[in-house]
Each structure stands twice: as C-alpha cells, then as structure tokens.
PAMARMAR-470513 format. One record per residue (C-alpha): residue number from 1; chain; x, y, z. Coordinates in Angstrom, 2 decimals. Example, Ala and Ser with C-alpha at 12.3 -4.5 7.8 and 13.67 -1.06 7.14 Angstrom:
# PAMARMAR-470513
(1; 'A'; (12.30; -4.50; 7.80))
(2; 'A'; (13.67; -1.06; 7.14))
//
This chain:
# PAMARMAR-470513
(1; 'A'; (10.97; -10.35; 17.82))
(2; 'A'; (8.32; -11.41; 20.24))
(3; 'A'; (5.53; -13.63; 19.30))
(4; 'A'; (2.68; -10.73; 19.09))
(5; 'A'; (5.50; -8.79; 17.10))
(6; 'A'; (6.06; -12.01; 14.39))
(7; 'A'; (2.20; -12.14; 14.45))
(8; 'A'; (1.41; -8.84; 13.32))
(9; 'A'; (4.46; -9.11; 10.50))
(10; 'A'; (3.08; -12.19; 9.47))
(11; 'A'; (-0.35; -10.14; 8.30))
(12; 'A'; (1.77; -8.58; 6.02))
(13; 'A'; (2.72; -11.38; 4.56))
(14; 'A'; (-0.90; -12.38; 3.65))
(15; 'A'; (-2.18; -9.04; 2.30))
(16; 'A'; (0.94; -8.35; 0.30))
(17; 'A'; (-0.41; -11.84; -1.69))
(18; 'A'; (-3.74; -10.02; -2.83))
(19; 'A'; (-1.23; -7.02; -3.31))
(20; 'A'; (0.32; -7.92; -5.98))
(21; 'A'; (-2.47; -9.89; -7.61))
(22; 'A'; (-4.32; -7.16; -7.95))
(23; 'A'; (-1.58; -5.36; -9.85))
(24; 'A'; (-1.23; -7.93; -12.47))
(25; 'A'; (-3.60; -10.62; -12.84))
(26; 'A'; (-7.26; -9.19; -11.83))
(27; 'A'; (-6.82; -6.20; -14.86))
(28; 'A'; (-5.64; -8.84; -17.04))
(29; 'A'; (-8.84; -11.17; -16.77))
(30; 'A'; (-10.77; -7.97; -15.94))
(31; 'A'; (-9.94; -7.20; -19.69))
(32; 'A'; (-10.59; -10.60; -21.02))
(33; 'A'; (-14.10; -10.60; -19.70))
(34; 'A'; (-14.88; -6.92; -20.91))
(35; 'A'; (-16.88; -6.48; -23.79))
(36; 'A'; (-14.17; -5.70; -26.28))
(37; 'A'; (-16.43; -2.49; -27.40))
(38; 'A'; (-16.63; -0.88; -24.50))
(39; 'A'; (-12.77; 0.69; -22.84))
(40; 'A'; (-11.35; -1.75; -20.06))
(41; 'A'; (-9.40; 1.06; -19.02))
(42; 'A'; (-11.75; 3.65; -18.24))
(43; 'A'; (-14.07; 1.08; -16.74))
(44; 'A'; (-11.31; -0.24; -13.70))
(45; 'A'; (-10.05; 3.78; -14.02))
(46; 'A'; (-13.41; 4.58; -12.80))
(47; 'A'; (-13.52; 1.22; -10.40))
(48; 'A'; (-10.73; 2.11; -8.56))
(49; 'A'; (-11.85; 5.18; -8.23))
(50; 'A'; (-15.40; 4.07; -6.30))
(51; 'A'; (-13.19; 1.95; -4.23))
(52; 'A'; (-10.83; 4.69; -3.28))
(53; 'A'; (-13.58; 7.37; -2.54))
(54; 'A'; (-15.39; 4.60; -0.16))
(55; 'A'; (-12.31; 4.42; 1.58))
(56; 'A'; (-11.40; 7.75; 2.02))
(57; 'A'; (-15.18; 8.44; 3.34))
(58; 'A'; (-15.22; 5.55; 5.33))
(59; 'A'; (-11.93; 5.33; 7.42))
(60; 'A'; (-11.91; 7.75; 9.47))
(61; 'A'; (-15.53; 7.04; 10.65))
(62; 'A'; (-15.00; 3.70; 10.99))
(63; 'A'; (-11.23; 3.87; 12.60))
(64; 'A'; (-12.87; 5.94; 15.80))
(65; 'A'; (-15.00; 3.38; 15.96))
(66; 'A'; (-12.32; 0.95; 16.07))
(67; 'A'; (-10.18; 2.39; 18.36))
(68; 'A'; (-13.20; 1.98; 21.42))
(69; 'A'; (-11.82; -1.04; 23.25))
(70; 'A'; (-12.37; -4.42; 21.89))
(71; 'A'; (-13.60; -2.91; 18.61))
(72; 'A'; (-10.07; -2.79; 16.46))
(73; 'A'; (-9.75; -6.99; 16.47))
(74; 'A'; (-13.54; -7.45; 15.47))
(75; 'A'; (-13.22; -4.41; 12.80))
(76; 'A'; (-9.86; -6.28; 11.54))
(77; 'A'; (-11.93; -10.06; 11.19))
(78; 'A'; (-14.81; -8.67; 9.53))
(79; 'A'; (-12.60; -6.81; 6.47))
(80; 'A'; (-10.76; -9.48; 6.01))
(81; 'A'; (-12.92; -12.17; 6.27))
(82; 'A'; (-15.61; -10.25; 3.63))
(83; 'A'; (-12.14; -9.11; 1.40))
(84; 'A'; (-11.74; -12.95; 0.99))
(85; 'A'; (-14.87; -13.96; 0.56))
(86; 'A'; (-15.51; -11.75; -1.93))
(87; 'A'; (-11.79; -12.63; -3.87))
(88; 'A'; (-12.15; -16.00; -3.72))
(89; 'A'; (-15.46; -16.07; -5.89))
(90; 'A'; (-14.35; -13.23; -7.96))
(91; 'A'; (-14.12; -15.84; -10.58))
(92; 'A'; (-17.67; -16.97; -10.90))
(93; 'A'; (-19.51; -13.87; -12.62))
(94; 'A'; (-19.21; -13.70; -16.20))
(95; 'A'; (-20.33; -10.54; -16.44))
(96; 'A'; (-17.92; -7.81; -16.80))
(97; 'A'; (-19.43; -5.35; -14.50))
(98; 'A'; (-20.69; -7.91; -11.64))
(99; 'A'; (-16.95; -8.89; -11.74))
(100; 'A'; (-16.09; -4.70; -11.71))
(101; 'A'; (-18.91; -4.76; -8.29))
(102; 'A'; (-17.33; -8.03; -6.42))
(103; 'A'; (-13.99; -6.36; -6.71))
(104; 'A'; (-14.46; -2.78; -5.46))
(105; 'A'; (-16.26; -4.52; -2.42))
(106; 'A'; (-12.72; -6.70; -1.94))
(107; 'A'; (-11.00; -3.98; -2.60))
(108; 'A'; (-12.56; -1.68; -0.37))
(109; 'A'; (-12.59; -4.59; 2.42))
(110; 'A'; (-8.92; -5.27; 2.09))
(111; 'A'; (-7.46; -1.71; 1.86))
(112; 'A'; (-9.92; -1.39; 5.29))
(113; 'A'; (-8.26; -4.08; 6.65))
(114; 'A'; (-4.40; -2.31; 6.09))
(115; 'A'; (-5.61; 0.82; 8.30))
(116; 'A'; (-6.75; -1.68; 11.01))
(117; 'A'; (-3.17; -3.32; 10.59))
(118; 'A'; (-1.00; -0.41; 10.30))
(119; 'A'; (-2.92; 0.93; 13.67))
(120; 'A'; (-1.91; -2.84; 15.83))
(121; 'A'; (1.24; -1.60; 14.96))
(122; 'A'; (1.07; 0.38; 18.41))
(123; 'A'; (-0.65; -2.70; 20.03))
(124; 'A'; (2.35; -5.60; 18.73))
(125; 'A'; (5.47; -3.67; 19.02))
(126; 'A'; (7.18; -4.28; 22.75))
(127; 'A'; (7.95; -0.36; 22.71))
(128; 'A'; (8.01; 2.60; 20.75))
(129; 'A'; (11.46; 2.18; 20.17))
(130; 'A'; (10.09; -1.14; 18.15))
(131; 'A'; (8.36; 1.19; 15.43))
(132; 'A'; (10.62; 1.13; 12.78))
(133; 'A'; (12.11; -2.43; 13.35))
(134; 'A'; (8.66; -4.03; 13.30))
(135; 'A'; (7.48; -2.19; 10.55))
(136; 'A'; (10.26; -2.87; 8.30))
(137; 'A'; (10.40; -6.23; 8.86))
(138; 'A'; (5.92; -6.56; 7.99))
(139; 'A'; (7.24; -5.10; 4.50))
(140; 'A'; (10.09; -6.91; 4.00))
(141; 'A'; (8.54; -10.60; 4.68))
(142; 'A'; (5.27; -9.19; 2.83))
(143; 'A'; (7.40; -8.56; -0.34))
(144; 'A'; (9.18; -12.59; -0.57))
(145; 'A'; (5.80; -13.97; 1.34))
(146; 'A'; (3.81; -12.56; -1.69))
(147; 'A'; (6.10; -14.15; -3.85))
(148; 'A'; (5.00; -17.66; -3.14))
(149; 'A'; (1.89; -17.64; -4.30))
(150; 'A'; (1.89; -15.38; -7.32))
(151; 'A'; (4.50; -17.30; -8.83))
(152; 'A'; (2.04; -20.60; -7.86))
(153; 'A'; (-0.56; -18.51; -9.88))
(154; 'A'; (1.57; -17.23; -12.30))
(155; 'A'; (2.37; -21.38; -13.79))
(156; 'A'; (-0.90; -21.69; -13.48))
(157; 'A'; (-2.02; -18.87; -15.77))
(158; 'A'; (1.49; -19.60; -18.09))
(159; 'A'; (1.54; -23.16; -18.32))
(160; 'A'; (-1.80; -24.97; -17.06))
(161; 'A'; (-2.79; -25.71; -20.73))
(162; 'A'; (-0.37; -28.32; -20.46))
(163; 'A'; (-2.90; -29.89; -17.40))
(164; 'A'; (-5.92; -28.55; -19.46))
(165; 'A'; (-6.10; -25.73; -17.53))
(166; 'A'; (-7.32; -23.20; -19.71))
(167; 'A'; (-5.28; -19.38; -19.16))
(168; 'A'; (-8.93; -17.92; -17.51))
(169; 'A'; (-9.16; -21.02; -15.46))
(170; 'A'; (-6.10; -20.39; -14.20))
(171; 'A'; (-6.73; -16.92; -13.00))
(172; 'A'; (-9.90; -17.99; -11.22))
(173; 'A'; (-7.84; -20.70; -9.31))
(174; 'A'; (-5.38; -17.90; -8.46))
(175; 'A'; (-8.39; -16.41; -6.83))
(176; 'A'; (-8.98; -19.07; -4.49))
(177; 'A'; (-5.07; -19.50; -4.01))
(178; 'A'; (-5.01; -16.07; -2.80))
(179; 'A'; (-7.78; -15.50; -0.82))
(180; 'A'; (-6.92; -18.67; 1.28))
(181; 'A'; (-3.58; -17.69; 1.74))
(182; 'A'; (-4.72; -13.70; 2.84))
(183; 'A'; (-6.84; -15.61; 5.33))
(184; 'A'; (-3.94; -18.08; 6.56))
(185; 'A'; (-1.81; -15.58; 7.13))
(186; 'A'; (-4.24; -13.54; 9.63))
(187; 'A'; (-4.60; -16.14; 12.29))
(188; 'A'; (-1.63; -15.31; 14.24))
(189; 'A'; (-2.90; -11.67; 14.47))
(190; 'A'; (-5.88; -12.14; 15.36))
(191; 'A'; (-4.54; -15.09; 18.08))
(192; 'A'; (-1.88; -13.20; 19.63))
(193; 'A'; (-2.40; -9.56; 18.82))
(194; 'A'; (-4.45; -7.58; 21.46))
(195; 'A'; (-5.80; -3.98; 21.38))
(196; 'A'; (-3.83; -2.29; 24.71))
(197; 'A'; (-4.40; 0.99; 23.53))
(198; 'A'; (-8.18; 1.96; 23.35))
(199; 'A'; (-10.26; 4.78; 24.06))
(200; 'A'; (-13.24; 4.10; 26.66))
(201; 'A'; (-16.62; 2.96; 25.60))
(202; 'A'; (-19.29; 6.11; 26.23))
(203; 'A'; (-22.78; 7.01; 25.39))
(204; 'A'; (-24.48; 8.88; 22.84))
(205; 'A'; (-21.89; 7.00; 20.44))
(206; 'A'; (-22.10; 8.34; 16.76))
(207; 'A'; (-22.51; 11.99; 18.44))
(208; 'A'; (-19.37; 11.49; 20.39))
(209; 'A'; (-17.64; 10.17; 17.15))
(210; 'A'; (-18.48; 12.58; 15.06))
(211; 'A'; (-16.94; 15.17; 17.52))
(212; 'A'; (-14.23; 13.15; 18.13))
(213; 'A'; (-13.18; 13.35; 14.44))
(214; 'A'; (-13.75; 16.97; 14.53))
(215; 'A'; (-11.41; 17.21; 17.00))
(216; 'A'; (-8.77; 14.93; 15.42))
(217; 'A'; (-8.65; 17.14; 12.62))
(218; 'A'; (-8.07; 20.55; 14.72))
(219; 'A'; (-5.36; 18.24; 16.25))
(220; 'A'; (-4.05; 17.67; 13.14))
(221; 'A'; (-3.95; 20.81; 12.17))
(222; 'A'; (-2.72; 22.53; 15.29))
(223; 'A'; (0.38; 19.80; 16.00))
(224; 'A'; (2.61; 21.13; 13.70))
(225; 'A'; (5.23; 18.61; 13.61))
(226; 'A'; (2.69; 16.21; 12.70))
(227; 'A'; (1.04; 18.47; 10.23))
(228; 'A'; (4.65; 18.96; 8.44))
(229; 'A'; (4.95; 15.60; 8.52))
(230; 'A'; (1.77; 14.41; 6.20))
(231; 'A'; (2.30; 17.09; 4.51))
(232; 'A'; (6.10; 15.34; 3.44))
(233; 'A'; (4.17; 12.05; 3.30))
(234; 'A'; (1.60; 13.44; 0.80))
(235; 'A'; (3.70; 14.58; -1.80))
(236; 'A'; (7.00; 11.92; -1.42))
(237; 'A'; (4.36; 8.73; -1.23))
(238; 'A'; (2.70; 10.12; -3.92))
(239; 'A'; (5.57; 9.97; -6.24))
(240; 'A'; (6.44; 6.34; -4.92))
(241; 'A'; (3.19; 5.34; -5.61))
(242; 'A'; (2.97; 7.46; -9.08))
(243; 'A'; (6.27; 5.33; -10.01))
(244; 'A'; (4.55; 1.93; -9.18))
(245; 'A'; (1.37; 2.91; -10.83))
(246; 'A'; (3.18; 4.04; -14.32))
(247; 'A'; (6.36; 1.90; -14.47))
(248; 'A'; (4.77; -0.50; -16.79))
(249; 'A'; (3.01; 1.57; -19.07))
(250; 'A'; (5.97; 3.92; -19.10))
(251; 'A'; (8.28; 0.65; -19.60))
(252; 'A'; (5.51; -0.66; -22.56))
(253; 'A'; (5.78; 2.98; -24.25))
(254; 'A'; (9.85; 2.47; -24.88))
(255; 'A'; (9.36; -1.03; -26.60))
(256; 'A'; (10.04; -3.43; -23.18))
(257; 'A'; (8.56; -7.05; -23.55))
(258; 'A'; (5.85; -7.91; -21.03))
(259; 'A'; (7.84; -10.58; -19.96))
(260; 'A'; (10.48; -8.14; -18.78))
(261; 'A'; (8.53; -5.97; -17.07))
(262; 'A'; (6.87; -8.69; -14.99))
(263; 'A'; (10.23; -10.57; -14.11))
(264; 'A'; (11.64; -7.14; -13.42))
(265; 'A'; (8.53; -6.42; -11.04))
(266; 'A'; (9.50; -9.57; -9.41))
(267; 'A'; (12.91; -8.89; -9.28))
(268; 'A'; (11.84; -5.32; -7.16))
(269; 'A'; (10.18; -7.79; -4.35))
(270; 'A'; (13.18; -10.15; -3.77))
(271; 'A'; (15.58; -7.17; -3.70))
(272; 'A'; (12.64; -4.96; -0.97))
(273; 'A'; (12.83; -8.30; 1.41))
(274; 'A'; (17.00; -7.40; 3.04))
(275; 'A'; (16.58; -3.77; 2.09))
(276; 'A'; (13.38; -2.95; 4.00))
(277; 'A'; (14.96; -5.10; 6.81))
(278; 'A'; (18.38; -2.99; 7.14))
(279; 'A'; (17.00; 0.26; 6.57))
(280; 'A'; (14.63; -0.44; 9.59))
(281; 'A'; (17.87; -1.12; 11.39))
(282; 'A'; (19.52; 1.47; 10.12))
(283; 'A'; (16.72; 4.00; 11.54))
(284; 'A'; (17.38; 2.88; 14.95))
(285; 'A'; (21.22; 3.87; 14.39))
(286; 'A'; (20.93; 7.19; 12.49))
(287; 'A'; (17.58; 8.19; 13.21))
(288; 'A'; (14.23; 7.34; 11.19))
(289; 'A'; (13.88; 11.29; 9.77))
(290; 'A'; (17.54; 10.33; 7.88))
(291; 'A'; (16.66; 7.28; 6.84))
(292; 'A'; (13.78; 8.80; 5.12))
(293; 'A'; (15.50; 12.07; 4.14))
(294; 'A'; (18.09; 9.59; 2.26))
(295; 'A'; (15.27; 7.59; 0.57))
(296; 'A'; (13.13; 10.75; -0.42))
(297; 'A'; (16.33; 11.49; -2.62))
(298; 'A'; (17.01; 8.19; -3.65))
(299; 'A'; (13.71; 8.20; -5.38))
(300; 'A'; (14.55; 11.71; -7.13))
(301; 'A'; (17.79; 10.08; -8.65))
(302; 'A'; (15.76; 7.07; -9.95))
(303; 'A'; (13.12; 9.63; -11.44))
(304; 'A'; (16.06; 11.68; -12.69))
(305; 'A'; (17.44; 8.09; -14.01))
(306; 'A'; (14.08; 6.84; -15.73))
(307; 'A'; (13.78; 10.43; -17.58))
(308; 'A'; (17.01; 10.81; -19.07))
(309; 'A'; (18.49; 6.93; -19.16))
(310; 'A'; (15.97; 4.02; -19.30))
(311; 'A'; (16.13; 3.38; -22.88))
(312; 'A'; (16.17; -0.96; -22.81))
(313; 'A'; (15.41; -3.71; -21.11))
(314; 'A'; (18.48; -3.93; -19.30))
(315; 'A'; (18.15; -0.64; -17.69))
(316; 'A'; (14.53; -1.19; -16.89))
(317; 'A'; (15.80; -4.22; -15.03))
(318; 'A'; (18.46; -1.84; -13.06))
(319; 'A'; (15.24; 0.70; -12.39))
(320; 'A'; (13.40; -1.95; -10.68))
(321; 'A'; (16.81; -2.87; -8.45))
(322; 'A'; (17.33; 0.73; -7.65))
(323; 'A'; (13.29; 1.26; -6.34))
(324; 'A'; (13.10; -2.31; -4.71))
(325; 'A'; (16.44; -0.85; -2.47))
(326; 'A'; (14.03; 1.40; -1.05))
(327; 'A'; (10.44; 0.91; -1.86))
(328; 'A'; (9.96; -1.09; 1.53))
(329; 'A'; (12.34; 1.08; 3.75))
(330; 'A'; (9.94; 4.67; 2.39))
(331; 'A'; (6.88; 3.13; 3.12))
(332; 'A'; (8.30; 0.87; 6.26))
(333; 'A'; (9.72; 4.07; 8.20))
(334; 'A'; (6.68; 6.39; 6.99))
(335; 'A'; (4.33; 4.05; 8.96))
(336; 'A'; (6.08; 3.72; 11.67))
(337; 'A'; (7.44; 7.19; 12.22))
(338; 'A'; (3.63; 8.00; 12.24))
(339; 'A'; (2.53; 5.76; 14.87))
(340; 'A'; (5.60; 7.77; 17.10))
(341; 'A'; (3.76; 10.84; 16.51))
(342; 'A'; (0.20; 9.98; 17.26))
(343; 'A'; (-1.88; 9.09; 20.40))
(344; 'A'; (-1.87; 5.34; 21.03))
(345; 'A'; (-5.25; 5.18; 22.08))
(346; 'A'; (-6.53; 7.12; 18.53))
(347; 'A'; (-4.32; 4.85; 16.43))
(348; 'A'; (-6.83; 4.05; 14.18))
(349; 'A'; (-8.79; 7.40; 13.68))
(350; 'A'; (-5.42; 9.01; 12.82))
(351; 'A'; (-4.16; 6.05; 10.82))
(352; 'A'; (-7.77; 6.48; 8.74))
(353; 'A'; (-6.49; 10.13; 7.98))
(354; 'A'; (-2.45; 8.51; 7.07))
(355; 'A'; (-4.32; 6.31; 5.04))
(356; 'A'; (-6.21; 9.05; 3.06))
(357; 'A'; (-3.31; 10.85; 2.89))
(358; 'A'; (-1.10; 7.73; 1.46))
(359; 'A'; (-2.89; 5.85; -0.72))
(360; 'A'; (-4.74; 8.10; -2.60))
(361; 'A'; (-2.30; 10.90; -3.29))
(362; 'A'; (-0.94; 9.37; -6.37))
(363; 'A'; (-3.81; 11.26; -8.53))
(364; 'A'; (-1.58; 14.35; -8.62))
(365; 'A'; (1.59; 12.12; -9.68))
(366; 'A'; (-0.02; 10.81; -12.28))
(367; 'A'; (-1.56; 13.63; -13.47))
(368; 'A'; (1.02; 15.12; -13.84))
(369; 'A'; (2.45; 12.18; -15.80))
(370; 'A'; (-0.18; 12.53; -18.11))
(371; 'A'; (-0.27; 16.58; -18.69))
(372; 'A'; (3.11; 16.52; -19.08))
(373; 'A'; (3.62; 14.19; -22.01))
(374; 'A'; (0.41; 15.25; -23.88))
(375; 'A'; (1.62; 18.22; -23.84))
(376; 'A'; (5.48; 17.49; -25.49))
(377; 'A'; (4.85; 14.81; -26.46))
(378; 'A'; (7.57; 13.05; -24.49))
(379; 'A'; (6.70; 9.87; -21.98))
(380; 'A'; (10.10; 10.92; -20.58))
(381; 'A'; (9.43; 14.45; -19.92))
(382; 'A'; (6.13; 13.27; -18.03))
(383; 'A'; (7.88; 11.11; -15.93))
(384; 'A'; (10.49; 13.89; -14.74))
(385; 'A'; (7.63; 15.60; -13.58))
(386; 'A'; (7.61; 13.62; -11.08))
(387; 'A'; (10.93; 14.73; -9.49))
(388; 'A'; (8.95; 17.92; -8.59))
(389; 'A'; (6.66; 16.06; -5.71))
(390; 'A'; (10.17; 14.49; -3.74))
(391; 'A'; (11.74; 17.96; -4.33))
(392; 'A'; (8.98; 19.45; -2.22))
(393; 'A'; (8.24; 16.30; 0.11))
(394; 'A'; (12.23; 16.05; 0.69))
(395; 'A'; (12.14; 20.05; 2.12))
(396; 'A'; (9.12; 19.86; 3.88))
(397; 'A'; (10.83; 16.56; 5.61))
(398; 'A'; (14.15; 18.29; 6.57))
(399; 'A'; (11.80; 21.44; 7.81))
(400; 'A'; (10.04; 19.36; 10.18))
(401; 'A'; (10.98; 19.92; 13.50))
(402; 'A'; (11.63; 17.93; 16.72))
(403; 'A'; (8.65; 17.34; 18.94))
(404; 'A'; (6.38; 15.05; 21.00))
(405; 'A'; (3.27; 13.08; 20.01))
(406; 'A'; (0.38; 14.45; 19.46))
(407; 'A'; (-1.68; 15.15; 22.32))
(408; 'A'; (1.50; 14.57; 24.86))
//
C-alpha cells in the first residue's frame, strides 16, 4: 500500500477501539450508575436513539459542507478531537443521565467522524481499482487493532482489584485508554491524507447547499444502479447489523455464560482480521458484486443456522466463526463498491446518505426480532425473521445492473 493508503487504514484501527467499547463496557457501567428504579434499558434504548436521529439529520448537511475544498480534513479533526474529549471524561459524572448526555455527544462526534473517513476513502486510495483492497484492509486491521486495547481494559475491569483498582475504576481508566488511542491512531490521516476531490468554494453558501442536497437526492433517485444498490445495502446491512445488535441477548436467552459470549465476540474479531483481507482480494479477482452476492448468502445460512441449531455454547462459539468469516468482507466491499459509484468530488454528501442508509437500518431487523418472538413465543423463530431482509437484499443485489458512476 502507499503511505496515504496505510494512513487512512490506520484510522480504522483507532475508531474500531471506541467500537467495541461501546458495545460492551459503556452499557455495563452505564447500568451500574443508573438508579436501579428507573429501566437502564429503555434509558440507552432511547440514548441511542437521540444520537442516531442527530446523525441522520446532520450528515448530509454537514458532508456538503465537507466536501468544499479544504473543509473534509478540518470536519474530520474537529469530530474526532470533541468524540475524545468527550470519552475520555465520560468517567467523571456520577450522574446517570449527565453520563447518558456526554455519551450521545461522543457518540454522535465519532459516528460523524466514520462518514468523513469512509468519504477519504476516494482521497487515499492510488485508484479506483484500490476501492475494495483499501477498504478491506481499514476493517481487517480495525478488527485485531481494537483488540489491543479492550483486552488492556478488559484486565483492568476483571482483575484490577488485585492492584486496588476497584471494577468502576477500571472502566473509567478504559475511558482514557481509549480515547487516547482513537486519537493516536488519527495522526497519520490527518498528516498524509489530503482532500483531491472537492467541489469549489461559491457564494451564497447554505442556499447553494441546501440545493445541492436537493439535487443529490433526485440523483439518487434517478441513477438507478445506484438506487438498486442502497436499496440491497438497506435491507442486507440491516440484518448484519440486526445479528450484531441481538447475538448476545439471543445467546443470554438459550442459557450461554457471559463469559462465552464475550470470548466468542472476541473470537469474531481475530477471525474478521485475514477474512476481510482475502475477500478484498478476492473482489479484485471475481468481481466485488460476487463477493458480496456470496456474503449476502453466507449471512442467510448463519441466520438459518442460529434459528434451527445454536442450542450451546459450543455452537455459539462456531456462530461467531462463521459471521467473523464475513462480517469485515460485507461491510469492507459495501463501502467501497459505493465510493465506485458516486462522484468523487460529492464523496461526503453521498457518503452522509450511505451512512443513513447503513447504520440506522437495523430498527426494522430488530423489530422484527422482537414481533416475531412475542408473538410465538420463540427467540428462535424471531431470529429467522431475519433471513427475510438478505432474501430481499440478496435479489435486489443480483438485479442491479452494470453502469457508470453517478453523474459520469
């Protein structure tokens, strides 16, 4: 790779850090600091919530904004440095819903920062023909990099009473760990990563963006390759994601031991770092629509295999193998497939949109989840449910047809 190209992977390897924190730890001491009448759950349920709908209302704005030239770097800086601010002093409020307000501000700040990122992606890579490569290889180090320091965190939440380091304690320090290694890990982006693909500075500014967004979305709309392909993206990513969001409460509801289900989630990471790395190679030999065709039903066999097999431990462990094989290579080749249809010099306007489309489409997985097995009764029945959403991401896929990028 060349040295912007390492640069912008390396990015990945400091967000994935606050990642994965903030899908174990921060609930956990999130819970410990509630006031045990009130519902922890319903409380971050409706945190995350804020933070997603500030997002989705913000992105788009703030991506045209981005994309003028020499905005995207300063847009990128000011997320993360406020995202790490903010995580590192997480830890001082003891007051459950300050706490709840620092972290939809951190959370809000990082997520903004992964739009900014995914957009460089045009900027670092040498060519097009870089896309998947690139991208593949910012997931795969992001999955072992993030590694490092949760398991750091993790002896320090599991064993710092032996160094009178109470369990709390040890989840604030994992705050500070975190946040200085999210920040570590963005110098060489910021250093050798430069925006080459911009739009022109102009007058009459929010006016122009406004329109511009307008106009993005009749693009959109219009450009039907690209319009098939969100459409895909919608309802595939939102089973992945549905299947990250419930494999632990699903795995809690058959009788696993926490302690499996967190080694197991660990276990997913290690076995994402080669996989995410060959199926970006892969791509470039057979084509990225395969290689995502292949993983679309890879993930309705694991559905299929979590509704009618996962019974133990042991199979929970072979669940997490089968979903770290492709995990990184779905979301690797989505990113970058999207940066081949777009124009370069709206990367972060239409990555704002991707964005809204990704990360927040897991409401109808889990929804369905949740209908589902109120209504039999059956976890496992719930979970099937989810086989629907690849079913009709996997045919809108395949239906998409050969084209340009937008705009060309």
């Amino acid at each position: 790779m060349t040295k912007p190209e390492r640069s912008w992977v390396l990015y990945d390897v400091g967000n994935s850090a606050y990642v994965l924190l903030a899908s174990t730890l921060i609930p956990i001491y999130f819970s410990a600091i509630a006031d045990p009448n009130s519902s922890a759950v319903v409380a971050w349920g409706y945190a995350s919530t804020v933070a997603s709908l500030v997002l989705a209302l913000l992105m788009p704005f703030l991506g045209s904004l981005a994309d003028l030239k020499g905005n995207k770097k300063k847009f990128l800086a000011g997320t993360i440095g406020t995202g790490a601010v903010t995580l590192a002093v997480m830890g001082i409020p003891s007051d459950a819903m300050v706490f709840l307000v620092i972290y939809v501000v951190s959370s809000v700040m990082l997520n903004a920062s992964l739009v900014f990122y995914d957009a460089f992606l045009v900027d670092a890579a040498s060519s097009e023909e870089r896309y998947d490569e690139v991208s593949s290889q910012g997931y795969a180090w992001g999955y072992i990099g993030s590694c490092v320091p949760f398991i750091i965190c993790l002896v320090l939440v599991l064993f710092g009473e032996n160094f009178g380091i109470g369990q709390l304690d040890g989840i604030r320090i994992s705050f500070v760990i975190t946040a200085v290694w999210w920040l570590a890990f963005s110098v060489p982006i910021w250093r050798d990563v430069h925006q080459t693909h911009y739009k022109p500075r102009e007058e009459h500014l929010f006016k122009n963006t406004i329109t511009g967004l307008v106009g993005t979305c009749k693009k959109i709309f219009h450009d039907h390759r690209l319009m098939m392909f969100m459409l895909a993206f919608f309802f595939y990513i939102d089973g992945v994601h549905t299947i990250i969001a419930m494999s632990t409460s699903y795995g809690t509801d058959l009788g696993i031991s926490s302690t499996n289900l967190v080694l197991a989630l660990l276990v997913t990471q290690f076995v994402a770092f080669p996989s995410a790395i060959a199926y970006g190679r892969l791509a470039g030999r057979f084509g990225t629509k395969k290689m995502l065709l292949i993983a679309v039903f890879a993930y309705f066999l694991i559905t299929l295999f979590a509704a009618f097999f996962l019974r133990s431990a042991a199979e929970f462990w072979v669940l997490a193998i089968c979903v770290g094989l492709f995990q990184g290579g779905i979301q690797a080749l989505s990113r970058s497939e999207f940066g081949k249809l777009i124009p370069k010099e709206h990367a972060n306007e239409y990555y704002g949109f991707f964005d809204i489309f990704g990360k927040y489409a897991a409401i109808m997985g889990t929804l369905l989840v949740s209908v589902f097995t109120q209504l039999t009764g059956s976890s496992s029945i719930g979970v099937l449910s989810v086989a629907v959403l690849f079913i009709v991401g996997f045919v809108l896929l395949l239906k998409m047809p050969e084209g340009t990028a937008a705009g060309e």
